[in-house]
N, C-alpha and C positions, 0 to 999 in steps of 0.2 A: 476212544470217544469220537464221538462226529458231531461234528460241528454245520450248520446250514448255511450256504454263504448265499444272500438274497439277491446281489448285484447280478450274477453270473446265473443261479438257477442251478450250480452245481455242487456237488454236497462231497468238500473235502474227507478224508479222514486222515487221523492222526491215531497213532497206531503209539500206544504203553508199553514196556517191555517189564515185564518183572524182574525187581534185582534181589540175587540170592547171596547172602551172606550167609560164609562159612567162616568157624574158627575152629581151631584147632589144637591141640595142648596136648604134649607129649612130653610128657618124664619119663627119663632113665639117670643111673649114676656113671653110665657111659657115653661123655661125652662126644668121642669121637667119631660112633653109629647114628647118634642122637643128629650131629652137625650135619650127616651123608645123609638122614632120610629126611632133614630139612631142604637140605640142597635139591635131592630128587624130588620133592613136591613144587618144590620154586621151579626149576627148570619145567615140569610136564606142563604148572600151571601157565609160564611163559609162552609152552609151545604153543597154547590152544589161546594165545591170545588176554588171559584174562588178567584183571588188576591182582596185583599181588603188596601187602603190605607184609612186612615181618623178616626175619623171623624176629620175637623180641624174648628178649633172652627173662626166666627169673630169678629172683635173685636165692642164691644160695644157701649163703652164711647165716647163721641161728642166730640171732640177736635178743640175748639174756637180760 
């Protein structure tokens, strides 16, 4: 957006950044592959800087 600043005669901008939300959901009955390509997406996403929430776990057990 631009904004006109009348005092000055000079015409700021102000620059939007789009925010991209990603989710992701990955079932297996192997847990301990399932934790290592959790980890490897947390770590890449770290490296590159970006917000990382999760991993959140669901829940399992059959409730009859």
């Amino acid at each position: 957006m631009k904004f006109c600043d009348r005092d000055t005669g000079k015409a700021p901008v102000e620059t939007e950044v789009a925010i991209h939300r990603i989710r992701i959901t990955l079932t297996s009955r192997n847990v301990k592959s399932l934790e290592k390509v959790c980890a490897d997406l947390i770590r890449g996403a770290k490296e590159k800087s970006l917000k990382v929430k999760g991993p959140v776990r669901m829940p399992t057990k059959v409730l009859l």
